[in-house]
Backbone of each chain as ProteinMPNN parsed JSONL, in Angstrom:
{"seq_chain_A": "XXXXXXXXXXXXXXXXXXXXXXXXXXXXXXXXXXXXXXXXXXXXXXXXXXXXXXXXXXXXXXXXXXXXXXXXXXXXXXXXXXXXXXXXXXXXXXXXXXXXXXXXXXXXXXX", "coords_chain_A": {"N_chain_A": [[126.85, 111.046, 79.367], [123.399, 111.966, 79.929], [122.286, 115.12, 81.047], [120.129, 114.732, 82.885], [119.697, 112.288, 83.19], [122.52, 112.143, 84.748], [121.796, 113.613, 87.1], [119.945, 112.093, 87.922], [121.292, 109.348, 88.486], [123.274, 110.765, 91.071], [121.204, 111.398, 92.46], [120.446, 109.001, 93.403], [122.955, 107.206, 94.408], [123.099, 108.98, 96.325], [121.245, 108.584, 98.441], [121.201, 106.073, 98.548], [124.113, 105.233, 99.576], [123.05, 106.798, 102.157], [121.061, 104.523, 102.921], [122.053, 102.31, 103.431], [124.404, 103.4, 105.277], [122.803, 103.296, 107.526], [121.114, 102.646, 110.495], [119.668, 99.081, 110.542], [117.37, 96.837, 111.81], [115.789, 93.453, 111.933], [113.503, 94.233, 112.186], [113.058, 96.947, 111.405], [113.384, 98.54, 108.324], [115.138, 100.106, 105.801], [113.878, 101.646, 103.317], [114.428, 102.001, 100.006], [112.748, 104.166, 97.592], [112.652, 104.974, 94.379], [111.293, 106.165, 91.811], [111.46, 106.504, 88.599], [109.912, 107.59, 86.83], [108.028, 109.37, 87.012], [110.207, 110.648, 88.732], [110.746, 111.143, 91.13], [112.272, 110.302, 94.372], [113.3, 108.257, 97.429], [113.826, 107.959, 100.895], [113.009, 105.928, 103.268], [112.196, 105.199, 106.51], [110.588, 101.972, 107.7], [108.896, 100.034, 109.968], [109.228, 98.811, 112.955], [110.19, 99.462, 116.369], [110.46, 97.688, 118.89], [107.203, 98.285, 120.616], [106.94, 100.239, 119.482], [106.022, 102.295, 116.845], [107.862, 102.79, 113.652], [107.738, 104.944, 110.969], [108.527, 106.602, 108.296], [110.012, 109.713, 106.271], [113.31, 110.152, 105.16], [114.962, 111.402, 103.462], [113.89, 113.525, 100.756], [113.996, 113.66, 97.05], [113.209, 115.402, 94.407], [112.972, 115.733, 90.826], [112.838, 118.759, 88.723], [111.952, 119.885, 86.105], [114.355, 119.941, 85.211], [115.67, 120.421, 87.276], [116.882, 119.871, 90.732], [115.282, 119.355, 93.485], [115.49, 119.414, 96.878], [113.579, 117.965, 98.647], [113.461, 117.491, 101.79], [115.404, 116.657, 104.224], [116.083, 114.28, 106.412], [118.86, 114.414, 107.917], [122.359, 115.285, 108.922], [123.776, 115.869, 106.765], [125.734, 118.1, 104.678], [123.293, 118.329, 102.024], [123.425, 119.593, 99.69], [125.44, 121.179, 98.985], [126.961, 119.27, 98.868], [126.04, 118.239, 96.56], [126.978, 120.462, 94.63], [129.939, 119.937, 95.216], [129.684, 117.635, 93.731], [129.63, 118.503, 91.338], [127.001, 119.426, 90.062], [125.75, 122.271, 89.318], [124.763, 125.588, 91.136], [122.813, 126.626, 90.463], [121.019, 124.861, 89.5], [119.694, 123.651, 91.456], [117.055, 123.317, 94.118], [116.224, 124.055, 96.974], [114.019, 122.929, 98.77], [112.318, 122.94, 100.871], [113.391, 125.078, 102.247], [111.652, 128.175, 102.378], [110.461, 130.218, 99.844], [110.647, 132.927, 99.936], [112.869, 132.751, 101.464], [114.878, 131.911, 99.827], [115.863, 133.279, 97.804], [118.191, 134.316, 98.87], [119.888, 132.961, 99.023], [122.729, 130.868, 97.16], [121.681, 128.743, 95.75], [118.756, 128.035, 93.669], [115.646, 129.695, 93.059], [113.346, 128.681, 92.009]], "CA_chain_A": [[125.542, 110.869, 79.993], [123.095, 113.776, 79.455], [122.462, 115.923, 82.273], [118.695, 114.596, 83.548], [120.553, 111.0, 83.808], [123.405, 112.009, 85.411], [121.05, 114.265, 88.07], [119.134, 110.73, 88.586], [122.464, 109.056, 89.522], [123.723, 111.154, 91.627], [120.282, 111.36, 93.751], [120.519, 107.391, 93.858], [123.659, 106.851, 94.953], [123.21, 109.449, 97.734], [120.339, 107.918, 98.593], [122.195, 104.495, 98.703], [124.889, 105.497, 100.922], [122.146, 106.396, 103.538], [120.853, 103.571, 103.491], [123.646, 101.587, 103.743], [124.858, 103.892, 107.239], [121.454, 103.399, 108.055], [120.636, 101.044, 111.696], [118.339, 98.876, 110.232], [116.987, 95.998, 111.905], [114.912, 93.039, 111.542], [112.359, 95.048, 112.414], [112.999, 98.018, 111.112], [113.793, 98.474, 107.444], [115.668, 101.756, 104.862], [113.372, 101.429, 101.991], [114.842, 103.05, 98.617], [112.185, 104.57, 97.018], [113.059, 105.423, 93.054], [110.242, 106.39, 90.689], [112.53, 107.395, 87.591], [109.201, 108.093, 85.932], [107.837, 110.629, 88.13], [111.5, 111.335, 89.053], [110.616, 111.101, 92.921], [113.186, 109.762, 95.488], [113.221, 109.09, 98.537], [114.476, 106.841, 101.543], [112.131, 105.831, 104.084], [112.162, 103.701, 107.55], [109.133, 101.371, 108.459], [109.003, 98.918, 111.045], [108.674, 98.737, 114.858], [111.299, 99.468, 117.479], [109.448, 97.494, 119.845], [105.931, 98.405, 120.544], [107.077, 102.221, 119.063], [105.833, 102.601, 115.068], [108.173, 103.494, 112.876], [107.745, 105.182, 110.164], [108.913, 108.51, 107.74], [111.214, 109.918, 105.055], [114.348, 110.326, 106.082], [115.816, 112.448, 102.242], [113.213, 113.573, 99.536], [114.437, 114.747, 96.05], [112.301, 115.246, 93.083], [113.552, 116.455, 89.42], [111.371, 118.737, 87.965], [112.168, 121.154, 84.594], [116.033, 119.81, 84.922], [116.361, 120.574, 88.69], [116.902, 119.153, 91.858], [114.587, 119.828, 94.399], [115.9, 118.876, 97.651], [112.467, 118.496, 99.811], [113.196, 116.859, 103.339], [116.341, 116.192, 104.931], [116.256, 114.87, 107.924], [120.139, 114.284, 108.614], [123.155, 116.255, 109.11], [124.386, 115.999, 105.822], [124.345, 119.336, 103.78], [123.323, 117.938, 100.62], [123.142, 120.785, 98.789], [126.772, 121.185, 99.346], [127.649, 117.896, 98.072], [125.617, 117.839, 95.261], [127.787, 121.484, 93.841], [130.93, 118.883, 94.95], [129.651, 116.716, 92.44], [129.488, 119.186, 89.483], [125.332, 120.102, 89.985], [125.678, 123.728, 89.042], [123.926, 126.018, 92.348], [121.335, 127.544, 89.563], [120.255, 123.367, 89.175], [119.7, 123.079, 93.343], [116.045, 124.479, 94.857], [115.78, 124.025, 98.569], [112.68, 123.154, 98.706], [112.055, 123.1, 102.495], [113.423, 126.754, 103.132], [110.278, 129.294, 101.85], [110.523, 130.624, 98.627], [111.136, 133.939, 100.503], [114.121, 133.118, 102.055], [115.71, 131.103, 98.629], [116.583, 134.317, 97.314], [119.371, 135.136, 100.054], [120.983, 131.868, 99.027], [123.329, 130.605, 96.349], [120.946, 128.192, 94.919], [117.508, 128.623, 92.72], [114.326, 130.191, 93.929], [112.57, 127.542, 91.066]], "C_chain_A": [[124.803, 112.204, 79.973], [122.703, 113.889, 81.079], [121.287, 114.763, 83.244], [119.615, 113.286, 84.308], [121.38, 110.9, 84.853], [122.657, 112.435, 87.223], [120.744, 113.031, 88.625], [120.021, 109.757, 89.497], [123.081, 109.171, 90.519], [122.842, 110.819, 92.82], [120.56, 109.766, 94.056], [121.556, 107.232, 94.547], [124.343, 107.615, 96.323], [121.972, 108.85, 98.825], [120.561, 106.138, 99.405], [122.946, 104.281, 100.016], [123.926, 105.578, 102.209], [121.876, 105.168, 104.055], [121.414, 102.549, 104.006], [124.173, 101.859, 105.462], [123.9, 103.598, 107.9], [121.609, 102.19, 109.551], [119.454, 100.912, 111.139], [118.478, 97.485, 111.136], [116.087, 94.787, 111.447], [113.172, 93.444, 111.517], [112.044, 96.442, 111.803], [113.77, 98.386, 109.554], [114.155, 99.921, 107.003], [114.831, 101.163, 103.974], [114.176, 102.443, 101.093], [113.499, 102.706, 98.16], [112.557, 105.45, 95.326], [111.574, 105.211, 91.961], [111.086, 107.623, 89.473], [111.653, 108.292, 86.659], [108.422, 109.642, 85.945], [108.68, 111.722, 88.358], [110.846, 111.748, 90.934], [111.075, 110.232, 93.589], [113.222, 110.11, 96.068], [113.85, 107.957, 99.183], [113.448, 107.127, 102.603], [112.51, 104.988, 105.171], [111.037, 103.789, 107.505], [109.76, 100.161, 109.183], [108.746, 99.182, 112.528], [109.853, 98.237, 115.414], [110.139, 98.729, 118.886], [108.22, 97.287, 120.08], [106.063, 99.713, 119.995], [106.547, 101.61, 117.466], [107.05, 103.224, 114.396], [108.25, 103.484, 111.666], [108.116, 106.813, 109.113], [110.107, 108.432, 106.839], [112.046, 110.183, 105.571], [115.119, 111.562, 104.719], [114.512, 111.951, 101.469], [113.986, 114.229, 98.725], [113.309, 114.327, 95.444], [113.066, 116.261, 92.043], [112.465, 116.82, 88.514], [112.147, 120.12, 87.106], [113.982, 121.235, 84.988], [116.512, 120.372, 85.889], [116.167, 120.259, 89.364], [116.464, 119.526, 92.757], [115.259, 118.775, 95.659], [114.545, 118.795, 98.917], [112.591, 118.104, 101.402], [114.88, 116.297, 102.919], [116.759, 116.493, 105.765], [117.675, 113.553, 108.431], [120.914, 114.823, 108.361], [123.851, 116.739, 108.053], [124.165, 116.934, 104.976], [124.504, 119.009, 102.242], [123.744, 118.494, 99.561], [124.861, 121.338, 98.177], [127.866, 119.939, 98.592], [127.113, 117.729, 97.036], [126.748, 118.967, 94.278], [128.805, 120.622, 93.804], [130.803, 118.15, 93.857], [129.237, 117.235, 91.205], [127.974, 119.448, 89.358], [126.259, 122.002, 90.228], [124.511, 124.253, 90.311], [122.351, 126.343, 91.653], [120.202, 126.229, 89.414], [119.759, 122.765, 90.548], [118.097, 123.932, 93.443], [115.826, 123.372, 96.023], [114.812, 123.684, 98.72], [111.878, 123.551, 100.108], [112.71, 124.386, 102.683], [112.214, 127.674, 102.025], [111.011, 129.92, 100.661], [110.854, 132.299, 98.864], [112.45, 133.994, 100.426], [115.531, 132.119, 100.808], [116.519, 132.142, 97.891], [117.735, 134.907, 97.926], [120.124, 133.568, 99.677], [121.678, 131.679, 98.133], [122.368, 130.159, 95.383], [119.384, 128.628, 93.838], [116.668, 129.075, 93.634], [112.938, 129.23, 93.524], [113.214, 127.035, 90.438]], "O_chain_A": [[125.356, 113.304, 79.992], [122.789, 113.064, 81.988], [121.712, 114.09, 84.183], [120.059, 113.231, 85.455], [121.305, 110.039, 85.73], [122.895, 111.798, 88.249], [121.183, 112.771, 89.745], [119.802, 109.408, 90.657], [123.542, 108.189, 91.101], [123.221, 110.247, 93.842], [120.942, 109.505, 95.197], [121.208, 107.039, 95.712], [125.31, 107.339, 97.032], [122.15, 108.822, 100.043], [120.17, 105.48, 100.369], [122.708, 103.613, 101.023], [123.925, 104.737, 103.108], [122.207, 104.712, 105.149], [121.117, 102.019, 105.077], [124.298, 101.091, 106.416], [124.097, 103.618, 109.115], [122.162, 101.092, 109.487], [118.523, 101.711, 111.039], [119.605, 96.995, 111.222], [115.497, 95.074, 110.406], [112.137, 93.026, 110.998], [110.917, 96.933, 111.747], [114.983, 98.526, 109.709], [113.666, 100.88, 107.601], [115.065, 99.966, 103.805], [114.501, 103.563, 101.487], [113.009, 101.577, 98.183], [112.691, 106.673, 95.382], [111.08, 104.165, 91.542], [111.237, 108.844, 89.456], [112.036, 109.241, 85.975], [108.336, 110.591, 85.166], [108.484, 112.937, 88.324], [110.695, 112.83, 91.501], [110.439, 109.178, 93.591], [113.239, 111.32, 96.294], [114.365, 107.058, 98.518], [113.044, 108.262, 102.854], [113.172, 103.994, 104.872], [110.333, 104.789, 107.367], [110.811, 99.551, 108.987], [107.849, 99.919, 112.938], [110.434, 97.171, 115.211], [109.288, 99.305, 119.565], [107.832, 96.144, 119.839], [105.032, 100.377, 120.104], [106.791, 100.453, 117.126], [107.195, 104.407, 114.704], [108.658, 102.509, 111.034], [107.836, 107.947, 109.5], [110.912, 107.516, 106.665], [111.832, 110.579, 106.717], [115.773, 112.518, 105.137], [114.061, 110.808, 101.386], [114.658, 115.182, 99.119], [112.595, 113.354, 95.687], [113.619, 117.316, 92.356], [111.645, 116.161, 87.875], [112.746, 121.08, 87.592], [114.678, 122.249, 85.032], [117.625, 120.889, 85.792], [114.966, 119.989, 89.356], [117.237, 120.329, 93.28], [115.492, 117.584, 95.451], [114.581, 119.488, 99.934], [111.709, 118.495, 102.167], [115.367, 115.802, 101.903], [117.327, 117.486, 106.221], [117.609, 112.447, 108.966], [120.691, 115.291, 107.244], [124.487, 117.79, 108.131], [123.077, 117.072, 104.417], [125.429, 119.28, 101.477], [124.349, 117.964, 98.629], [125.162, 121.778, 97.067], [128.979, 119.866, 98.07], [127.702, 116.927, 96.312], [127.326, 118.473, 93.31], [129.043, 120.209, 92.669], [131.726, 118.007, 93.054], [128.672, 116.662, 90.273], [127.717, 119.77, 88.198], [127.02, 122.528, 91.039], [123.519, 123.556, 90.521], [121.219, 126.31, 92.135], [118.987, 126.358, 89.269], [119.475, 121.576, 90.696], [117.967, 125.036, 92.914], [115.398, 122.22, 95.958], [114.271, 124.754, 99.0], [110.971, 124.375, 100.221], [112.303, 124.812, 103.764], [112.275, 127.522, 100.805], [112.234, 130.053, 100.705], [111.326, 132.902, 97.9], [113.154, 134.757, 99.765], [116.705, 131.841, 101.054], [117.644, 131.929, 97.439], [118.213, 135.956, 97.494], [121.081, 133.279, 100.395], [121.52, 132.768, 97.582], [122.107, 130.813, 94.374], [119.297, 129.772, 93.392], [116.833, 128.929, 94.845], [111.928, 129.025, 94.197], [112.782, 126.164, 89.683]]}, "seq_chain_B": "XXXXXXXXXXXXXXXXXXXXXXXXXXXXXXXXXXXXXXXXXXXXXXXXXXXXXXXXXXXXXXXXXXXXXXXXXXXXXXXXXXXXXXXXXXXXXXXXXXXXXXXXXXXXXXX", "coords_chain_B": {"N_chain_B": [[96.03, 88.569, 84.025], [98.636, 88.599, 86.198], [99.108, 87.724, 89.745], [100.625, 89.44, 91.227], [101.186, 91.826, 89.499], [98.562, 92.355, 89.222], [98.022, 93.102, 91.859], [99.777, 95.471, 92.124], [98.51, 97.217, 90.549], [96.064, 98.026, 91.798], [96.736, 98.812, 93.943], [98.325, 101.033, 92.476], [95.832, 102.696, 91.302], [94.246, 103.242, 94.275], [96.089, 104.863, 94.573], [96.426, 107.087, 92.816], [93.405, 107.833, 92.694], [93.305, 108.695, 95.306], [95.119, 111.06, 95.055], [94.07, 112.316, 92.744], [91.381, 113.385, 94.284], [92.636, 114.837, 96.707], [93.148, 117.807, 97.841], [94.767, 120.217, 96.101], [97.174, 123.178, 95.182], [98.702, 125.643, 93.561], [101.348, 125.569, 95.061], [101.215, 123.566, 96.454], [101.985, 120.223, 96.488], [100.168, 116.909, 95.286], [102.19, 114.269, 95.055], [102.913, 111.55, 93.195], [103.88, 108.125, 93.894], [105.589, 105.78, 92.74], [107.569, 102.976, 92.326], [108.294, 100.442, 91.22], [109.893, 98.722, 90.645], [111.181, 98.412, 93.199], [108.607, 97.489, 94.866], [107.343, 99.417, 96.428], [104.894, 102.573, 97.07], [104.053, 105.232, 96.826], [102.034, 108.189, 98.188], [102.508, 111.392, 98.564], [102.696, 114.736, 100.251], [103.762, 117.373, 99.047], [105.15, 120.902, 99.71], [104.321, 124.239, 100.104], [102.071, 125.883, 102.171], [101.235, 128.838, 102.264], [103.651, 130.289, 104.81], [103.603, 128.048, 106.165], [105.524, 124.967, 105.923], [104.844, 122.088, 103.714], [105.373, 118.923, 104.005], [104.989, 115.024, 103.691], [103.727, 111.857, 104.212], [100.94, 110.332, 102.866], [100.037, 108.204, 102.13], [100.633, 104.5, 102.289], [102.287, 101.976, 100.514], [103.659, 98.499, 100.94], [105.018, 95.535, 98.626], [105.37, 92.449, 99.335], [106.747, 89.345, 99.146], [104.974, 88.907, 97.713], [102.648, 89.897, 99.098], [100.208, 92.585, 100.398], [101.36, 95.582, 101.915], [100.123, 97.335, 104.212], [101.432, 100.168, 104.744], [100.846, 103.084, 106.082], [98.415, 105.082, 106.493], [97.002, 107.615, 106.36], [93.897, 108.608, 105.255], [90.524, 108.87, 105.939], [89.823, 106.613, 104.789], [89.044, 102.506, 104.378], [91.338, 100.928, 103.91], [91.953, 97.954, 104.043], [89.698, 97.002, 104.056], [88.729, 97.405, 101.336], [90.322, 96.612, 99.455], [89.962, 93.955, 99.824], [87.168, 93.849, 98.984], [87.976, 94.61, 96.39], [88.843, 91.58, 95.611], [90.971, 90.985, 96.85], [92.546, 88.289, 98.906], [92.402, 88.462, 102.452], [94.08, 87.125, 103.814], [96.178, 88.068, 101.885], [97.096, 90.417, 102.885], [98.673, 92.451, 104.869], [98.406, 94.816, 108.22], [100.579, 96.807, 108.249], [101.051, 99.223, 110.286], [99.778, 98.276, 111.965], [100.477, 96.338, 115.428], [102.604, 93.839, 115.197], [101.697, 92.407, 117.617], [99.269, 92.615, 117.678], [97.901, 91.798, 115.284], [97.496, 89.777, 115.333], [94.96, 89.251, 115.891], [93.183, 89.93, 114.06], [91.571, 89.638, 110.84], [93.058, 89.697, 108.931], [96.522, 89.132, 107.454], [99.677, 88.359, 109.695], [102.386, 88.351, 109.229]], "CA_chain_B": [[96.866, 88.982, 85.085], [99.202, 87.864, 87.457], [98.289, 88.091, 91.063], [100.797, 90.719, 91.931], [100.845, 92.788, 88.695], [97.243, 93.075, 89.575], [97.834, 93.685, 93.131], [100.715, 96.863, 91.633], [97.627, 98.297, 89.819], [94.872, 98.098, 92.605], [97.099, 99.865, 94.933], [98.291, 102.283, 92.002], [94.686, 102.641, 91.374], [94.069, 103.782, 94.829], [96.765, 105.834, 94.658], [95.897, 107.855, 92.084], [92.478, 108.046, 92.91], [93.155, 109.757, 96.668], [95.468, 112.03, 94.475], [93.273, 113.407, 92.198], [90.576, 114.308, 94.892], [93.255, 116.075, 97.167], [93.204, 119.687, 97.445], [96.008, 121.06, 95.749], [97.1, 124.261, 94.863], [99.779, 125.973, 92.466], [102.159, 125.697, 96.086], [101.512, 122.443, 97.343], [101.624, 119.236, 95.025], [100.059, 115.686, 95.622], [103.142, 113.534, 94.782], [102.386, 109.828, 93.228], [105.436, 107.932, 93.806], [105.527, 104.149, 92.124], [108.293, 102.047, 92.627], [107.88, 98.899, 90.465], [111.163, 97.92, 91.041], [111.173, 97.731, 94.935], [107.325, 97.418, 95.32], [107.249, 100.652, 97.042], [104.284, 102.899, 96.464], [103.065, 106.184, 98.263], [100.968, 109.382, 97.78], [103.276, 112.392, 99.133], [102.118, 116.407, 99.878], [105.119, 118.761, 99.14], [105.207, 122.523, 98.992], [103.681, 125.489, 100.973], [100.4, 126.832, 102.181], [101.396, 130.608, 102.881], [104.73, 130.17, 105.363], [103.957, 126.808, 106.692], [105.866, 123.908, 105.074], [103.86, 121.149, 103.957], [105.794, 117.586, 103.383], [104.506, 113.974, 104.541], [103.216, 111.023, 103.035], [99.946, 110.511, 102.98], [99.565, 106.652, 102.178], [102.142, 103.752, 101.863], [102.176, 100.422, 100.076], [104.771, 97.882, 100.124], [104.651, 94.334, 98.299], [106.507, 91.403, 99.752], [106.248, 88.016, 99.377], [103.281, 88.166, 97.293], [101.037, 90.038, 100.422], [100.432, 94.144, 100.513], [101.551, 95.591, 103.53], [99.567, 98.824, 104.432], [102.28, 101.022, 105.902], [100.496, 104.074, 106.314], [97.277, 105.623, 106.198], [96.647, 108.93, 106.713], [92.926, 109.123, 105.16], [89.782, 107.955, 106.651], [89.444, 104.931, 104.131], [89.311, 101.293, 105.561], [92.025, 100.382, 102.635], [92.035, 97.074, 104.072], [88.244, 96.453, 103.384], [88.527, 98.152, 100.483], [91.21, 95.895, 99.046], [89.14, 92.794, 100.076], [86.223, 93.711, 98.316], [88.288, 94.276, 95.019], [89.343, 90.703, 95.544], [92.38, 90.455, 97.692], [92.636, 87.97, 100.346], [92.881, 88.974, 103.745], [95.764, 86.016, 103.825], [97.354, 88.425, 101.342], [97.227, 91.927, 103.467], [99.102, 93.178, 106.489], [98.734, 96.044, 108.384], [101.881, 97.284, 108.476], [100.754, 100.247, 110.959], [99.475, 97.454, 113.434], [101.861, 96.405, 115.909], [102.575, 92.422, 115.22], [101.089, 91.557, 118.482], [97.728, 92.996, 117.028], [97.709, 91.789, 114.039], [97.178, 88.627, 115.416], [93.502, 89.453, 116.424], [92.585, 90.778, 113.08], [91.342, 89.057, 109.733], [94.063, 90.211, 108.118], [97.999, 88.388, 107.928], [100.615, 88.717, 110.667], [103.38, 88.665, 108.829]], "C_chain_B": [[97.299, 88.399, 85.962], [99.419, 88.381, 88.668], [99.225, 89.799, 91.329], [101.285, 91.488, 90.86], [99.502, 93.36, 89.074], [97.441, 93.461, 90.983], [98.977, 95.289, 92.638], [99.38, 97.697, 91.356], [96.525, 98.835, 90.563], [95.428, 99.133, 93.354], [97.759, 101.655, 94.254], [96.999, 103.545, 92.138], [94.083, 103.73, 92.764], [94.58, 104.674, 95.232], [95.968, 107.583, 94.229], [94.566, 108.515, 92.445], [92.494, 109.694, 94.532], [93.973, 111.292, 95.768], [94.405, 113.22, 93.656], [92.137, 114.168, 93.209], [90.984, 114.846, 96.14], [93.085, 117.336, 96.824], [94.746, 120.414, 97.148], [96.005, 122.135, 95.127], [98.641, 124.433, 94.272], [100.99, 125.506, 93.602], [102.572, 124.136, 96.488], [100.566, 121.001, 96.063], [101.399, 117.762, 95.917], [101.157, 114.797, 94.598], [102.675, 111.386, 94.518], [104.112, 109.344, 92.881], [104.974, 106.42, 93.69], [106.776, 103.775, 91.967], [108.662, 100.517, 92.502], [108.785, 98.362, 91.117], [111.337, 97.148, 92.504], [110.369, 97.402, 95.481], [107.418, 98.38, 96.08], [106.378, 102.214, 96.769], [103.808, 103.701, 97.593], [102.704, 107.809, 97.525], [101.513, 110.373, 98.833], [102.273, 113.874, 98.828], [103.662, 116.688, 100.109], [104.609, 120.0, 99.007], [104.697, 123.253, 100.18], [102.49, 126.299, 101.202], [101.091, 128.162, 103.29], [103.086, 130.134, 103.36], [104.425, 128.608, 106.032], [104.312, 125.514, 105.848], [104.9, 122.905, 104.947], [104.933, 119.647, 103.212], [104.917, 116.189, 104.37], [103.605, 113.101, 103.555], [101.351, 110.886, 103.245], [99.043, 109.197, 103.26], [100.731, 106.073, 101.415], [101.496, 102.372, 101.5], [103.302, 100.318, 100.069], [103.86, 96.31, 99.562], [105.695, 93.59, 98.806], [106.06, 90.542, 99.953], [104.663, 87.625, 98.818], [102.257, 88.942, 98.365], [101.617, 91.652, 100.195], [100.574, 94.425, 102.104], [100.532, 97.093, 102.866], [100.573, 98.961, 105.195], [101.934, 101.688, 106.462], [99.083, 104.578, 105.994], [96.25, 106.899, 106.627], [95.183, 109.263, 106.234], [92.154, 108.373, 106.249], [89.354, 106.411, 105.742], [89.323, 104.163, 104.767], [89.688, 100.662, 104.249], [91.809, 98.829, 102.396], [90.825, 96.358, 103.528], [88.319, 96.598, 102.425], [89.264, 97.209, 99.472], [90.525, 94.311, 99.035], [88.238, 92.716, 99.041], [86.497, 93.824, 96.335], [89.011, 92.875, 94.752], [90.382, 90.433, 96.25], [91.856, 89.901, 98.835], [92.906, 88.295, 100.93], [94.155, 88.254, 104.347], [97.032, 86.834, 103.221], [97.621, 90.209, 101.775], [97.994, 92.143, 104.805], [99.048, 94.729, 107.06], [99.636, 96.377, 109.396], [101.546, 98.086, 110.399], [100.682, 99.57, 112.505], [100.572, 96.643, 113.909], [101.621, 94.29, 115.522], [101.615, 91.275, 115.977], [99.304, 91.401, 117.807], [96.979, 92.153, 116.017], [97.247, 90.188, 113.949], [95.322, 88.056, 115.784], [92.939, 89.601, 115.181], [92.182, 89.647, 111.899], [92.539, 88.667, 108.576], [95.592, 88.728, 108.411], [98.847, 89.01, 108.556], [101.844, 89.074, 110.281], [103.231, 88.057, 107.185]], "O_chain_B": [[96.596, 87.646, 86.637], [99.925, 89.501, 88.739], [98.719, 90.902, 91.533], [102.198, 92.142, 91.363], [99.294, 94.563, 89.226], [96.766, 94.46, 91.23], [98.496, 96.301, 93.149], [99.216, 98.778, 91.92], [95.991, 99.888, 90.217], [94.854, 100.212, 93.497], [97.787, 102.761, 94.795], [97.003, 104.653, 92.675], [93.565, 104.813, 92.491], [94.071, 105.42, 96.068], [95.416, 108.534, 94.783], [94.564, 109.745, 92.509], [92.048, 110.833, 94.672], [93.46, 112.408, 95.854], [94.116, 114.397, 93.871], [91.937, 115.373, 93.052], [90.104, 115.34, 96.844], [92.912, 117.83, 95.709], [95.539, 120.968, 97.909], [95.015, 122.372, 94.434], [99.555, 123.626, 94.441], [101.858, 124.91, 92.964], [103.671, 123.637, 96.733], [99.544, 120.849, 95.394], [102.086, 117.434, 96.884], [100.883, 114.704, 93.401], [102.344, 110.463, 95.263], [105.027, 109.775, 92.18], [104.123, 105.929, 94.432], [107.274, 104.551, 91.152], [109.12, 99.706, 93.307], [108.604, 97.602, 92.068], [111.521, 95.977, 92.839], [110.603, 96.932, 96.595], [107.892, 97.766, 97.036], [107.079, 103.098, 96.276], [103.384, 103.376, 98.702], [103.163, 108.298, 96.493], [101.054, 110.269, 99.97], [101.528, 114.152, 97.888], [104.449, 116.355, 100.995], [103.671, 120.216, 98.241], [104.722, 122.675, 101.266], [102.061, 127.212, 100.497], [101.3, 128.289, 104.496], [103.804, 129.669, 102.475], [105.467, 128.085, 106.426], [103.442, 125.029, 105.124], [104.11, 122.721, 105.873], [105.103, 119.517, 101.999], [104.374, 116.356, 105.462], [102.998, 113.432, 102.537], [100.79, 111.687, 103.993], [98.062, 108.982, 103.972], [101.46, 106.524, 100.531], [100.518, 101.824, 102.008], [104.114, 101.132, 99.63], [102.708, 95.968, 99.83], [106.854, 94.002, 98.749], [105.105, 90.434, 100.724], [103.769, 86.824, 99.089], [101.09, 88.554, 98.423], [102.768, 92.013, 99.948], [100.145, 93.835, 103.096], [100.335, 97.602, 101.762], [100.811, 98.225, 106.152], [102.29, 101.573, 107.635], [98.744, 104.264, 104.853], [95.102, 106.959, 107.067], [94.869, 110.347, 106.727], [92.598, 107.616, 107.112], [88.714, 105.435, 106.132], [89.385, 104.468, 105.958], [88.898, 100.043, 103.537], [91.585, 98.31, 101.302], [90.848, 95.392, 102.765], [87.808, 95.577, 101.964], [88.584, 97.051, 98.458], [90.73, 93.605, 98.048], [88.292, 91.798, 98.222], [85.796, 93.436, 95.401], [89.761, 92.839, 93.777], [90.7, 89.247, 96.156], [91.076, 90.437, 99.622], [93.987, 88.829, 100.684], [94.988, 88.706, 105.132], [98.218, 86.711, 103.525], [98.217, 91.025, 101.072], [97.414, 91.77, 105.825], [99.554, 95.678, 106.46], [99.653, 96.338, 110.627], [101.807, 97.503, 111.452], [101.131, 99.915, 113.598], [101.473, 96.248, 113.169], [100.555, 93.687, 115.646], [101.097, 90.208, 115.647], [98.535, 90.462, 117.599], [95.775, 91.904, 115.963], [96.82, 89.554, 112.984], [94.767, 86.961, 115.868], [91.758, 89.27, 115.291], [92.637, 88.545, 112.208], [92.753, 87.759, 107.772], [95.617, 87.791, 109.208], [99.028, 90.189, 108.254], [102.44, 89.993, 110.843], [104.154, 88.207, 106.385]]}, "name": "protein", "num_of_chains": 2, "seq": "XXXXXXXXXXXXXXXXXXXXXXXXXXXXXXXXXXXXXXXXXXXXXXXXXXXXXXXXXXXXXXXXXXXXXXXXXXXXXXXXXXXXXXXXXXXXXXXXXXXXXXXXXXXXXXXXXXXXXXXXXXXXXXXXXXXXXXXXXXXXXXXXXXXXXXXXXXXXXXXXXXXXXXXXXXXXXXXXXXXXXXXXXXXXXXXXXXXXXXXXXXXXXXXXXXXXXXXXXXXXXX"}
């Protein structure tokens, strides 16, 4: 499988798993979001706890010049961490949510 | 065209459209995210103005059952009119955003 592919996989089926652990209700849905064309994934809730709104991303990636941008994640899991587990090289990882400042004090890319 | 191929393209359509006349800069990117597969369709900001992060969607479509939901709507549009007047029944719109009870007051469909 060439690399881009395998990258795409990987984000999906982490992606997956969320949703899967996810509490969803009848009210309250995990959307998978996959635009392979774009290359933008994401996982979303919508619905209504009640009279509350909900709505928001819960994990963004995007693949852009054959790397994995990790933009939003909001749960405990350190992705970044599990993606090197799964054979993503650190140089193929950019943080995207920590400042382009502070990317340089890390393992992973700065771009 | 069939109703909800053309309803995919109206809401691409408006996608695109809010995209291009966003203000973006080399830092911070308007994100078009299409989702044929799941009907899942939204207009994302990523990136950074100076030190403050910038993620969040901007505007959400889903399709189900044949009817657009508005999930989200972060401009001042009135999508829903807007959607009307390019032909969509108000039988075939929900807004998501509005709470069920609401939605029962409105022109629009409840569920």
């Amino acid at each position: 499988m060439d690399k881009l592919e395998k990258y795409r996989q990987l984000i999906k089926n982490i992606l997956t798993e969320h949703a899967q652990i996810a509490t969803t209700t009848d009210q309250v849905k995990a959307e998978l979001i996959f635009d392979t064309e774009h290359d933008h994934y994401q996982l979303n809730y919508v619905g209504w706890q009640g009279d509350k709104r909900i709505f928001g991303p819960v994990m963004h990636f995007d693949i852009e010049d054959g790397k994995i941008w990790i933009q939003y994640n909001g749960t405990e899991e350190e992705i970044a961490t599990h993606l090197v587990e799964m054979g993503v090289p650190p140089a193929d990882i950019v943080i995207g949510f920590h400042s382009p400042f502070k990317r340089q004090f890390t393992r992973y890319a700065i771009v």
